[in-house]
DRENTOR-570067 format. One record per residue (C-alpha): residue in three letters; z, y, x. Coordinates in steps of 0.02 Angstrom, whole numbers, plus 32768, in hexadecimal, padded with zeros to 4 digits. Layout:
% DRENTOR-570067
ALAZYX;...
//
This chain:
% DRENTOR-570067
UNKE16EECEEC35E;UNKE1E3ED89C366;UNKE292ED2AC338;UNKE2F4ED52C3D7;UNKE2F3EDCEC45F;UNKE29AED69C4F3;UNKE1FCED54C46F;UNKE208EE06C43D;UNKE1ECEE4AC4E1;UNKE165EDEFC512;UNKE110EE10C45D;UNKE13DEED4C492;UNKE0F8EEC9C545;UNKE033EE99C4FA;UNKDFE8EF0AC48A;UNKE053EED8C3E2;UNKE0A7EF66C3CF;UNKE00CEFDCC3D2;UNKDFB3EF5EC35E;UNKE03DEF79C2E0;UNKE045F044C2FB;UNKDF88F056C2EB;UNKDF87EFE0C24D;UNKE002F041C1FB;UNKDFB5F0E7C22B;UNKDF19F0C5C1E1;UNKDF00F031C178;UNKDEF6F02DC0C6;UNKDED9EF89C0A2;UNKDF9CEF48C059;UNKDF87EE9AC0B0;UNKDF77EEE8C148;UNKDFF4EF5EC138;UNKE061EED9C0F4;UNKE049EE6EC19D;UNKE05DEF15C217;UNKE111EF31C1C2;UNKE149EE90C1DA;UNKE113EE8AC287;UNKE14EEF38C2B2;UNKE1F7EEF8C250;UNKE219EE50C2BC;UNKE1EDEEA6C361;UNKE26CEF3FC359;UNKE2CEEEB5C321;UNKE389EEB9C38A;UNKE328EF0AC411;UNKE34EEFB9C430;UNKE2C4EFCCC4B5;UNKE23CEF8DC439;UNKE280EFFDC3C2;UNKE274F09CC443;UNKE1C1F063C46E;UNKE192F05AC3B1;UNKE1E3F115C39C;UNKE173F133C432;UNKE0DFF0FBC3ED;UNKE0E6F153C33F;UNKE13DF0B7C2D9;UNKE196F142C267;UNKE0FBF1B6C257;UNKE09BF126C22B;UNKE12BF0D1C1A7;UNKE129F180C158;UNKE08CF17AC140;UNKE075F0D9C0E4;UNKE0E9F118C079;UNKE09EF1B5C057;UNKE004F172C01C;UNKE03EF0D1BFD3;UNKE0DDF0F6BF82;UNKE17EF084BFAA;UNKE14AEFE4BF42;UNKE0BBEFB8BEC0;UNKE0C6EF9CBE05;UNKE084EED6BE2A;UNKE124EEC3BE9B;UNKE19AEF1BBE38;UNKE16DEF05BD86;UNKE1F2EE92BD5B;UNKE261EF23BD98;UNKE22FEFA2BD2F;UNKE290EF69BC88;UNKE33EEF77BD05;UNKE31BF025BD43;UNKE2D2F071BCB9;UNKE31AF0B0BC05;UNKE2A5F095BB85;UNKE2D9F12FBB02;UNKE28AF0CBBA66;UNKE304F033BA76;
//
């Protein structure tokens, strides 16, 4: 819905944009949180004015915060990462 500027605005002019802020402020379900990145993600897409309204409405606050309680990635994502970025001292 978001994949060029025209669609973005009008996404940004309703009340997307605070939908996305307030479900990354306070959600804790990942799903959701999942969804409200990607849509806060395509609608600061190559628009620098959705981008200034997100800063506006807390975007980073709110991004920081997911992070802070969630950490960067979960074990079920990344598990088939972990033998490349860890040393395993018994091998």
């Amino acid at each position: 819905m978001a994949l060029d500027e025209a669609s973005q605005s009008g996404l940004a002019a309703g009340d997307a944009m605070v939908w996305c802020v307030r479900g990354l402020s306070h959600c804790q379900h990942v799903r959701v949180l999942r969804a409200a990145a990607h849509a806060t993600a395509a609608l600061a897409y190559k628009s620098l004015a959705n981008k200034a309204r997100l800063a506006q409405l807390g975007a980073l606050a709110a991004c920081l915060r997911v992070v802070s309680d969630f950490g960067i990635g979960s074990l079920h994502h990344t598990e088939h990462y972990v033998p490349a970025v860890y040393v395993n001292p018994s091998v």
